[in-house]
C-alpha positions in Angstrom: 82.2 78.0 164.9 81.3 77.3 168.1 84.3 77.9 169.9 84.0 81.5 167.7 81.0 82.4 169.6 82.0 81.3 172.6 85.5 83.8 172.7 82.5 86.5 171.3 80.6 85.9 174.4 84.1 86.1 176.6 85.3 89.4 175.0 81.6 91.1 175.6 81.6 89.7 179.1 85.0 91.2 180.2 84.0 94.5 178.1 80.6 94.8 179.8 82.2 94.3 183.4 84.7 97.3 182.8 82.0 99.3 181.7 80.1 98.7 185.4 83.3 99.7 187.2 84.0 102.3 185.7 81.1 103.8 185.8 80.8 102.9 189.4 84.0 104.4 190.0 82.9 107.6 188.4 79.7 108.2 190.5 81.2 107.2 193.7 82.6 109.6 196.7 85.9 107.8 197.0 88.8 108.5 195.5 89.3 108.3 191.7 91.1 105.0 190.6 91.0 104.4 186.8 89.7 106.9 185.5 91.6 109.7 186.9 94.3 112.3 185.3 97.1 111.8 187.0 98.6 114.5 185.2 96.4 117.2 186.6 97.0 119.0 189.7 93.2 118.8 190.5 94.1 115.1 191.5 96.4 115.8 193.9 94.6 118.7 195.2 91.4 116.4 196.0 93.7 113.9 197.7 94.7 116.3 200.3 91.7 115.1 201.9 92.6 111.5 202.1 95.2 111.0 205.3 96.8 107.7 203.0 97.4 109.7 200.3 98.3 113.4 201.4 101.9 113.0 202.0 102.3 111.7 198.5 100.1 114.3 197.1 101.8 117.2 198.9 105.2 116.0 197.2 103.5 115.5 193.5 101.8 119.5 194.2 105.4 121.1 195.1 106.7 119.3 191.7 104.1 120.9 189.7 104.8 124.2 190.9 108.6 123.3 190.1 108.1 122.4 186.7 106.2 126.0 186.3 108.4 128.2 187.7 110.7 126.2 185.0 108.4 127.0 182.8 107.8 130.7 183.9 111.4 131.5 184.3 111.0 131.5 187.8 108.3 134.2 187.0 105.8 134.0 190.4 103.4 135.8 188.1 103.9 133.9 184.7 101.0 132.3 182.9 101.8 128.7 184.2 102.7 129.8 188.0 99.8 131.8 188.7 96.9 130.0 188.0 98.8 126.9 190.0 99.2 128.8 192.5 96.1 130.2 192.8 94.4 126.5 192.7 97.0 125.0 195.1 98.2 127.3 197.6 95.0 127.4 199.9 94.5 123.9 200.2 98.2 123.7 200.6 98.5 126.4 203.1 95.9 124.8 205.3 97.2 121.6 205.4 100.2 123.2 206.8 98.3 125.5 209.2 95.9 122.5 210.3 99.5 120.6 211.4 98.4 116.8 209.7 101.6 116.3 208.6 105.0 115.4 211.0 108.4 117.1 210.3 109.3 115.3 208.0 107.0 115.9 206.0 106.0 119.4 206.8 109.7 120.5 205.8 109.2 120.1 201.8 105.7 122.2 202.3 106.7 124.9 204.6 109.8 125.6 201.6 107.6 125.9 199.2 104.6 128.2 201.0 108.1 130.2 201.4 109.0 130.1 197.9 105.9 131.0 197.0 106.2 135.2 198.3 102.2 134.6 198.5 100.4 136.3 201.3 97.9 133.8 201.3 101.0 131.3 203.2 101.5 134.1 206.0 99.2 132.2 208.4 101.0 128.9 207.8 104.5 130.7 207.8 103.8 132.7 211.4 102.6 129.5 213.1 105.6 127.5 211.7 107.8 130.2 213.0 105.9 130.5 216.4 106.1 127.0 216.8 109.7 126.7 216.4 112.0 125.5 218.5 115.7 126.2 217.5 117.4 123.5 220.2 120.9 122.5 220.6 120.6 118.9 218.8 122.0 118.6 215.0 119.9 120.1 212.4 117.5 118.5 210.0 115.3 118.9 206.8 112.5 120.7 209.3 115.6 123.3 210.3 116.7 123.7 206.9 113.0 124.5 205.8 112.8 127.1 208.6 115.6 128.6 206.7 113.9 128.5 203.7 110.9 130.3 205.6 113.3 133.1 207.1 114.8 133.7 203.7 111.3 134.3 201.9 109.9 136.7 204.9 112.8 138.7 203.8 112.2 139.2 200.6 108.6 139.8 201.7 109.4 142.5 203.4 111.6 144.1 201.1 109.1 144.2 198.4 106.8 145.4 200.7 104.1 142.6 201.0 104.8 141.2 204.7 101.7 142.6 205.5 101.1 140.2 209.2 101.7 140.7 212.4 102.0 137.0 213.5 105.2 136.3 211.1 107.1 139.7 212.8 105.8 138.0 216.1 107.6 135.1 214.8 110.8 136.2 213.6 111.5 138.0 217.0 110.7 135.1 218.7 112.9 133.0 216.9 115.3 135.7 216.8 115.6 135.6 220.4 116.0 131.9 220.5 118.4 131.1 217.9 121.9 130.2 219.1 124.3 131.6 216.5 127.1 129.2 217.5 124.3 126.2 217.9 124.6 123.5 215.4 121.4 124.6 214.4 122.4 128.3 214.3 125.4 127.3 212.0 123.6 125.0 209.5 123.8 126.5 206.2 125.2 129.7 208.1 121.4 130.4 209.3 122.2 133.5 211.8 123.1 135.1 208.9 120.2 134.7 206.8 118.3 135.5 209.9 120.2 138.4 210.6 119.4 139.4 207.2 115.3 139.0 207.1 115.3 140.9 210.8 116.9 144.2 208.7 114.7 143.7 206.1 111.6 143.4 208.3 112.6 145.5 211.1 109.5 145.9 212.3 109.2 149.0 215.0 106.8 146.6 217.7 110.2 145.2 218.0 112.2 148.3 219.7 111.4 147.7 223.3 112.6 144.2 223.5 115.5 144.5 221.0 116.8 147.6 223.5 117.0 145.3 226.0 118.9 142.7 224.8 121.9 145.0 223.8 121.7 145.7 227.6 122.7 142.3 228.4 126.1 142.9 229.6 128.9 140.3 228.9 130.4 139.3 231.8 134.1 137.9 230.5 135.7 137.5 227.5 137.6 134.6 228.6 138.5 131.4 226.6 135.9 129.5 229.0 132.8 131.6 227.9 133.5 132.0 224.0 130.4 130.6 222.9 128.0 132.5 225.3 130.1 136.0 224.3 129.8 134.9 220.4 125.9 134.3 221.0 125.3 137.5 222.7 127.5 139.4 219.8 125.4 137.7 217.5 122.0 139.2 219.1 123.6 142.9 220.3 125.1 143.0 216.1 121.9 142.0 215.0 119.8 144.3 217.9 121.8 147.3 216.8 121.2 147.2 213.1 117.6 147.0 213.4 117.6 149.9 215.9 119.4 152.2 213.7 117.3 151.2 210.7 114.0 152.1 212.8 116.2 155.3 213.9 115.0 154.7 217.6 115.6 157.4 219.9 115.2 155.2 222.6 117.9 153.3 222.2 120.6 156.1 221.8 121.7 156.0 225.3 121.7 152.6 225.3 123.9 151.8 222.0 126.6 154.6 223.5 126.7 152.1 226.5 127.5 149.4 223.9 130.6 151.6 222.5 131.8 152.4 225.8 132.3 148.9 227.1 135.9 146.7 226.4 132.9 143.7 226.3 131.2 144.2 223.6 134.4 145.8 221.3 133.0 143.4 218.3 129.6 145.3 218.2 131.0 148.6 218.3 131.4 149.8 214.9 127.3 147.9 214.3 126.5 150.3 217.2 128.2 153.5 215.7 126.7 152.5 212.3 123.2 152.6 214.1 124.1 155.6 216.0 124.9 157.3 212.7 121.4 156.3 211.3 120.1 157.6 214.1 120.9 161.2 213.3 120.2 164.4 215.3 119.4 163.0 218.8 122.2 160.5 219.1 124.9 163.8 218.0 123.8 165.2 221.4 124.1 162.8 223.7 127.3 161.5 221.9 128.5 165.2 222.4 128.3 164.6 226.1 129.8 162.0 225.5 132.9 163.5 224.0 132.7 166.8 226.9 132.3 164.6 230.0 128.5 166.6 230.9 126.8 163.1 231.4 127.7 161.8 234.7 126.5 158.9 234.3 128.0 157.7 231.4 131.5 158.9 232.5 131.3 156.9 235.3 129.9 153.6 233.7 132.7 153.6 230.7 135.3 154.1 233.5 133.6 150.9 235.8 133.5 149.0 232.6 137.4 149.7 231.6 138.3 148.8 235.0 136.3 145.7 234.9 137.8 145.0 231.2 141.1 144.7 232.5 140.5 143.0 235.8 139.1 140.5 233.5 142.3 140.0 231.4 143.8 139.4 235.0 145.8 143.3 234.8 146.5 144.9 238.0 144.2 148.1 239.0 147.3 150.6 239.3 147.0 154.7 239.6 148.0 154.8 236.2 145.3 152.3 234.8 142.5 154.5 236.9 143.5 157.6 235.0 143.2 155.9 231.7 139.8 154.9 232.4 138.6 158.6 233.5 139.4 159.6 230.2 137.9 156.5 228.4 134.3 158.0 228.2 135.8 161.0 226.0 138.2 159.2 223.8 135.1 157.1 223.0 133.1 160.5 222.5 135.8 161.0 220.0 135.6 158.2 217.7 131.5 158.0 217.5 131.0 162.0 217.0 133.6 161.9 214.3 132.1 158.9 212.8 129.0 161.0 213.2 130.6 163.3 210.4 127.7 166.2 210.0 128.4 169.7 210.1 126.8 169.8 213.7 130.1 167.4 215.0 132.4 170.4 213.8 131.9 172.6 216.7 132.2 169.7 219.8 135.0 168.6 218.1 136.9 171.5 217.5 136.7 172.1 221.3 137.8 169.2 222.1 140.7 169.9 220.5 141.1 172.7 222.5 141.5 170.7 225.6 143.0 168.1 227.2 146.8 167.1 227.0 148.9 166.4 224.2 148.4 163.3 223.4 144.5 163.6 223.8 144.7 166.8 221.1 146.7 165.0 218.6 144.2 162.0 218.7 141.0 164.4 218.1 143.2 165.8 215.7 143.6 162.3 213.7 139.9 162.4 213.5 138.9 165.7 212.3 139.1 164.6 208.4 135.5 162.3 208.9 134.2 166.0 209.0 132.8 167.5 206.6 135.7 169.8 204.9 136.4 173.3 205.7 139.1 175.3 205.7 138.6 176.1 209.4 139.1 172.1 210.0 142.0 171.6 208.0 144.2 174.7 209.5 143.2 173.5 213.0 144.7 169.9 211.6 147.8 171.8 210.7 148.3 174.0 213.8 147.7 170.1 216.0 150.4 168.4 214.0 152.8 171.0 214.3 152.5 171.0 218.2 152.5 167.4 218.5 156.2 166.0 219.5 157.4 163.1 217.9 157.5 160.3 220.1 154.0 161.0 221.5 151.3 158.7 221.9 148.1 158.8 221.5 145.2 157.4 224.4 145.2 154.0 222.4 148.6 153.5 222.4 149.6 154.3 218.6 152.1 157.5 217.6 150.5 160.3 217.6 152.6 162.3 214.8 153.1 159.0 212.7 148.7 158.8 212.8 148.3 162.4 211.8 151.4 162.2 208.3 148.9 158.9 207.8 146.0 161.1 208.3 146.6 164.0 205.9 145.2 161.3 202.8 142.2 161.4 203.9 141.7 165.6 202.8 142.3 164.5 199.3 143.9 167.9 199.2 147.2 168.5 197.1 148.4 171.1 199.1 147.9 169.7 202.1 149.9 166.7 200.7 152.5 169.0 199.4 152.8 171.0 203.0 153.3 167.5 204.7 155.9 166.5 201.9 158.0 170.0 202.6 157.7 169.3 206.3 159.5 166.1 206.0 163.0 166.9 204.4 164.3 169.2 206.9 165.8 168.5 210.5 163.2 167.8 212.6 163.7 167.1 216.5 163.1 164.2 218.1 165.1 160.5 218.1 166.3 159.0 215.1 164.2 156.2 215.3 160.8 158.3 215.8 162.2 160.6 212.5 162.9 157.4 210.3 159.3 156.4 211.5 157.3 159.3 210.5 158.7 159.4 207.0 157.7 156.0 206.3 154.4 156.3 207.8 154.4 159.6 205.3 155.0 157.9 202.2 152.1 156.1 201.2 150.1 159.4 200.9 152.8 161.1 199.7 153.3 158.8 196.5 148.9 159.1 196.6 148.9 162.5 196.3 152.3 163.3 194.1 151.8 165.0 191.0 154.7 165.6 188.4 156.0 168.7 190.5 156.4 167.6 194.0 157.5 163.6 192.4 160.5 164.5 193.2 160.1 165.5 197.0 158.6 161.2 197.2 162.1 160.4 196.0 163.8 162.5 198.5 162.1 161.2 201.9 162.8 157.4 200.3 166.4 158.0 199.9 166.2 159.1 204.1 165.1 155.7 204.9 167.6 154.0 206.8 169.5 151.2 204.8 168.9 147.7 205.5 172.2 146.8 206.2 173.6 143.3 205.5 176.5 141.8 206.5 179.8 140.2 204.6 178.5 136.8 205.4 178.1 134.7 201.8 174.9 132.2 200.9 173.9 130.3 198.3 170.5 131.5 196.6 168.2 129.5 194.4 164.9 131.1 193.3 161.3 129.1 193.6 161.3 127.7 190.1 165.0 127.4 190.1 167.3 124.2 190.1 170.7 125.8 190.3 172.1 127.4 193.2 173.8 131.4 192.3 176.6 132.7 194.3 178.1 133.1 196.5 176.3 136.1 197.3 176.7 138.5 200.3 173.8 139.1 202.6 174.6 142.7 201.4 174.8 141.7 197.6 171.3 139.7 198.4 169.6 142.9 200.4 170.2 145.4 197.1 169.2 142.5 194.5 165.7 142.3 196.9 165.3 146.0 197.4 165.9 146.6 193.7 162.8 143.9 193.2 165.3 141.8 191.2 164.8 139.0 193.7 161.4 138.1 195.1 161.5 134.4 196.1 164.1 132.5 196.5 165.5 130.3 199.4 169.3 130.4 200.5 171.6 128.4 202.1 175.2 129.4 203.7 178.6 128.5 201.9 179.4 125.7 204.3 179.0 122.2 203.1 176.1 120.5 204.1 173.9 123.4 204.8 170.2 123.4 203.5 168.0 125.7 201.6 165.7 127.8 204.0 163.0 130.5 203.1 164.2 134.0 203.1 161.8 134.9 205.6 164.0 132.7 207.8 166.7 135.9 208.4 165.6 139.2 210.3 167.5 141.2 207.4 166.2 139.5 204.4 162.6 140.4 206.2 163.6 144.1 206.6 164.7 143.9 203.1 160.7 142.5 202.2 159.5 145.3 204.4 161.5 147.5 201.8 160.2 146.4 198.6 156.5 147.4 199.7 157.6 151.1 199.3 159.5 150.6 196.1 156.7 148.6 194.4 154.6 151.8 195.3 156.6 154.3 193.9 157.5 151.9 190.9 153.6 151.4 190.6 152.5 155.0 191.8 155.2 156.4 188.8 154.0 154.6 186.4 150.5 155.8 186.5 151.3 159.7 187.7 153.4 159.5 184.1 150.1 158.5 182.0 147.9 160.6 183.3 149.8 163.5 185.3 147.0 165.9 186.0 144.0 164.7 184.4 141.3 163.4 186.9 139.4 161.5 183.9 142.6 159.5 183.1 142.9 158.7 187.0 139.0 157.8 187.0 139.4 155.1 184.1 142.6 153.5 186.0 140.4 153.2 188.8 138.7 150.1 187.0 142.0 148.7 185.1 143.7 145.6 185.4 146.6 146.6 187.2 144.4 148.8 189.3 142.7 145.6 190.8 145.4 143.9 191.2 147.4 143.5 194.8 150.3 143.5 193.8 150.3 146.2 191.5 146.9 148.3 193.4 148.7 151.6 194.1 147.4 152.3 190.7 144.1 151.9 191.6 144.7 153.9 195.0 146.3 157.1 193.7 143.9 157.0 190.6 141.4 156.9 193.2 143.5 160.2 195.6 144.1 161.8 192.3 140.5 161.6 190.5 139.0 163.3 193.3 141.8 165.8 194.6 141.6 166.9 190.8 138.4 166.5 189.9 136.6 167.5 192.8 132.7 167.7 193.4 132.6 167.3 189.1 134.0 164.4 189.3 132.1 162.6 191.8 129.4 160.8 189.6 131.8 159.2 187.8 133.7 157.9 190.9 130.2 156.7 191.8 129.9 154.9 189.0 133.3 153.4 188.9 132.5 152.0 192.4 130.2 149.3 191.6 132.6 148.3 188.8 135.4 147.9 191.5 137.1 144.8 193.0 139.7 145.4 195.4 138.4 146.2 198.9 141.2 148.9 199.1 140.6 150.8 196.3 136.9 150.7 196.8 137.6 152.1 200.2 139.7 154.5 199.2 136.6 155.7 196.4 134.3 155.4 199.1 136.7 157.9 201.2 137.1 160.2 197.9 133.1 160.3 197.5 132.7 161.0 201.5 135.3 163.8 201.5 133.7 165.4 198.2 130.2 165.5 199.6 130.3 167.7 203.3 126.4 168.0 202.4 125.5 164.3 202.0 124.9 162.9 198.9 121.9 160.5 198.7 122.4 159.4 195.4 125.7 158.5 196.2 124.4 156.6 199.1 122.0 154.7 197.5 124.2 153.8 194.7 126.6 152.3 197.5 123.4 150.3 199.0 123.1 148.6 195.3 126.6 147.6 195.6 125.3 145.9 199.4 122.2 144.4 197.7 124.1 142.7 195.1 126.7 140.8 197.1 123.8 140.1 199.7 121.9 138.5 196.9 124.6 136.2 196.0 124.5 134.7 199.9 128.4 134.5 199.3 129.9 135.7 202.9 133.3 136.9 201.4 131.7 138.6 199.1 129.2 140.5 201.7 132.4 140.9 204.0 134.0 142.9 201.5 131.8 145.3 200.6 129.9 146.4 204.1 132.7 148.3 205.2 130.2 151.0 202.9 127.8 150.7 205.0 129.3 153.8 206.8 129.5 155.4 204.1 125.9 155.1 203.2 124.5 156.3 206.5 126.8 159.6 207.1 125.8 160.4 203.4 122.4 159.9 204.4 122.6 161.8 207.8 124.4 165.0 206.2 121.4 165.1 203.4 118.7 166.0 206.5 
């Protein structure tokens, strides 16, 4: 009984002592022990305070707001995220701002003040950003957060909450530092994202300093100074696209320098693009461009041609000084047609009245960017006509082979039909330059057939030269093959390929011993490859002219088919495309629109894109911004290939735009 009482006593004591504790542990300052939640986010918020303890705390915060955007459906405003945030953030964002914590540990904070699209993290975002130093060592958690930061002041900005002048400070500042080609520029491809957030922010405090840095001139394109040239393409790509965006006027003189320089030729089409965006004041310096009445311009495109090809170690002849006198206007040229308003028809059309053969049949290759007219497209006729074949054109192509290629572009049957006729009499010129133009013909003339003038595609094929093969005999066995078949003449061989009854295969000669080798191996069985292309086009370009011969709502659902998608079988897809809108015409536009964002090849969606361009000389702003979802969807999926494909719309977009006023 005793020993009874004396457990009693023991249990009471240890009870009793417990009690003291925790009831010390409740009134005093420190921090909690046993008697905390540990499961509520007040805890963690209280040990910010404590140096010991913040680090851990920081990590346990980030995880709640983890587990409620789980919750919440990544939902910033659902009924879990919100109130978290709104407890959390603050202390949060000072501890960031206050700079307590190393990199290390500041990396998993400054992601989530990011991820958080809260305006209350601005402050702790722009001194992050200020403070950063992008150097040439290898990248780390810290740089990958930065990324994270970039990424968030994007979407800011697109929703229109990037309301803080310190984080556009920032981003121009780290803009300017950031090394592309840097292991740190490279790291989860981070000059892209950046160049992304500096479009979406594109902030107009910006315009003096991004002016001059597409100023910068490149110096060399040689092996020895690749990095420096990819860096500065980087910044003057980058440069250019905000400019146009903020439609600068300032920098109009300035991105035509860009175009007129051999340096910078990856940057050009950005600084066309911007030009384009740019509108009204950039069409009249362009113009002077394109007439030779700014001096200075004229002479600095002719110094920097001259230096281009000193550069590539060429020799400084008579004939090289006369190309470059003319390199301002063939320039001129390309951006005023780009251009594409009603206000380019004029300049252009004078142009055309000038200048030598060669440089008429090259403004003449141009004139369908216009907006259509029937004034444009007789003065198209009248230039191809006069043009000789064997001419070339200021960049070196065939001038009569780049305006047959051109004549797609009108979308206009009889056009088509006019180029067709013009190809199956005698025309002068060598044999060589006749056989050329007809294949360079054919690919719009199977585009724009329709079940009467079929037969005139059929008649410039069977012109083509034959691909002659010789008596010798080989041994053929297809890819999937075991067995050898033959002996076959190389003749016997080139009509089995041309007929597409062969596709691959290997062969070997009759002799004993010989081995198997591929078919591209032999200059004629390549010719004979060369020759399929145009038969798989017909063969494909038949087939869908004999299901839907004149109806532009047949061609519009082919657009989006199967076969239409396909590469080997796309000239489906590209004369449904020709046909839908030669047929259709402006009625049939909205459903090309919408067809486009359905659309998978890059060279049918082009060819749609073309199609919606030709049918709208007065812009079309629906159009463009139906395009710009098409943009905003691949950018969202931070896929590169996916992005590459589709911003070739981009110039779409901003002629559309510029037409519309």
């Amino acid at each position: 009984m005793l020993a009874d009482a004396r457990k009693l006593m023991s249990l009471f004591r240890t009870v009793f002592i417990g009690a003291i504790i925790c009831s010390a542990t409740l009134v005093s300052t420190s921090t909690l022990v046993a008697c905390t939640d540990e499961s509520a986010p007040e805890t963690y918020v209280k040990r910010l305070e404590d140096p010991r303890r913040r680090v851990s705390a920081v990590k346990r915060l980030v995880r709640f707001y983890e587990d409620a955007m789980t919750q919440d459906k990544k939902d910033r405003s659902g009924p879990h995220v919100k109130p978290l945030l709104d407890l959390i953030l603050p202390p949060l964002a000072k501890v960031s701002t206050d700079g307590v914590l190393d990199e290390r540990s500041q990396a998993p904070l400054l992601s989530f003040l990011a991820d958080t699209r809260d305006a209350r993290a601005l402050p702790a975002i722009a001194k992050a950003l200020i403070a950063y130093r992008p150097d040439d060592r290898g990248p780390e958690d810290y740089d990958s957060s930065i990324i994270d930061v970039v990424r968030g002041v994007g979407s800011m900005a697109r929703k229109g909450t990037l309301d803080n002048a310190d984080v556009k400070k920032g981003m121009l500042k780290l803009f300017k530092g950031l090394q592309a080609f840097s292991p740190k520029g490279q790291n989860k491809k981070f000059y892209q994202v950046l160049n992304g957030a500096m479009l979406d922010v594109a902030d107009a405090s910006w315009e003096s300093e991004l002016i001059a840095m597409i100023k910068v001139p490149i110096k060399s394109t040689q092996k020895k100074v690749r990095k420096k040239v990819l860096n500065q393409v980087f910044w003057q790509v980058t440069a250019s696209e905000v400019l146009g965006k903020l439609k600068s006027k300032k920098a109009v003189k300035p991105l035509l320098k860009v175009v007129l320089t051999p340096f910078k030729t990856p940057v050009h089409s950005t600084a066309i693009n911007a030009l384009i965006k740019i509108g009204g004041p950039a069409i009249a310096d362009s113009v002077k461009l394109l007439d030779g009445s700014d001096a200075d311009l004229t002479e600095y495109a002719a110094s920097e041609y001259l230096r281009s090809k000193e550069d590539q170690g060429g020799k400084i002849t008579a004939s090289v000084k006369k190309d470059s006198a003319k390199h301002a206007s063939i320039q001129g040229v390309v951006i005023v047609a780009f251009m594409g308003t009603s206000a380019c028809i004029e300049p252009m059309l004078h142009a055309l009245a000038k200048g030598d053969e060669s440089m008429k049949a090259f403004v003449a290759s141009e004139l369908a960017k216009l907006p259509a007219s029937d004034e444009v497209t007789a003065r198209f006729k009248k230039a191809y006509n006069a043009t000789k074949l064997g001419t070339k054109t200021p960049r070196g192509g065939y001038a009569k082979e780049g305006l047959a290629s051109a004549v797609e572009a009108y979308f206009d049957l009889e056009l088509a039909k006019w180029l067709g006729q013009s190809l199956l009499g005698k025309m002068k010129g060598e044999k060589e330059d006749v056989d050329a133009l007809r294949q360079a013909a054919l690919p719009t003339l199977i585009k724009s057939a329709t079940p009467e003038t079929w037969a005139v595609v059929e008649k410039v094929y069977g012109m083509f030269p034959p691909v002659k093969g010789k008596a010798e005999k080989f041994f053929i066995k297809g890819t999937k093959d075991k067995k050898d078949q033959g002996p076959f003449t190389e003749s016997q061989i080139v009509s089995k390929i041309v007929a597409l009854e062969l596709e691959a295969f290997t062969f070997r000669e009759t002799k004993d011993g010989s081995k198997h080798k591929p078919m591209q191996n032999s200059v004629t069985f390549q010719n004979a490859l060369r020759r399929t292309a145009y038969v798989k086009a017909m063969k494909n370009g038949k087939k869908v002219l004999d299901e839907c011969t004149t109806d532009a709502k047949c061609y519009v659902k082919k657009l989006t088919s199967k076969e239409g998608q396909d590469r080997k079988t796309d000239m489906i897809g590209l004369k449904a495309a020709y046909m839908a809108a030669a047929l259709g015409g402006p009625g049939i536009k909205k459903d090309l629109i919408t067809a486009l964002g359905k659309i998978k090849s890059r060279g049918v969606r082009s060819q749609v894109a073309l199609a919606i361009d030709r049918l709208s000389p007065k812009g079309d702003k629906a159009a463009a911004a139906a395009m710009q979802k098409i943009l905003d969807k691949a950018a969202a999926t931070r896929i590169q290939s996916k992005v590459d494909a589709v911003k070739g719309l981009q110039q779409f977009i901003y002629r559309l735009e510029a037409r519309g006023g």
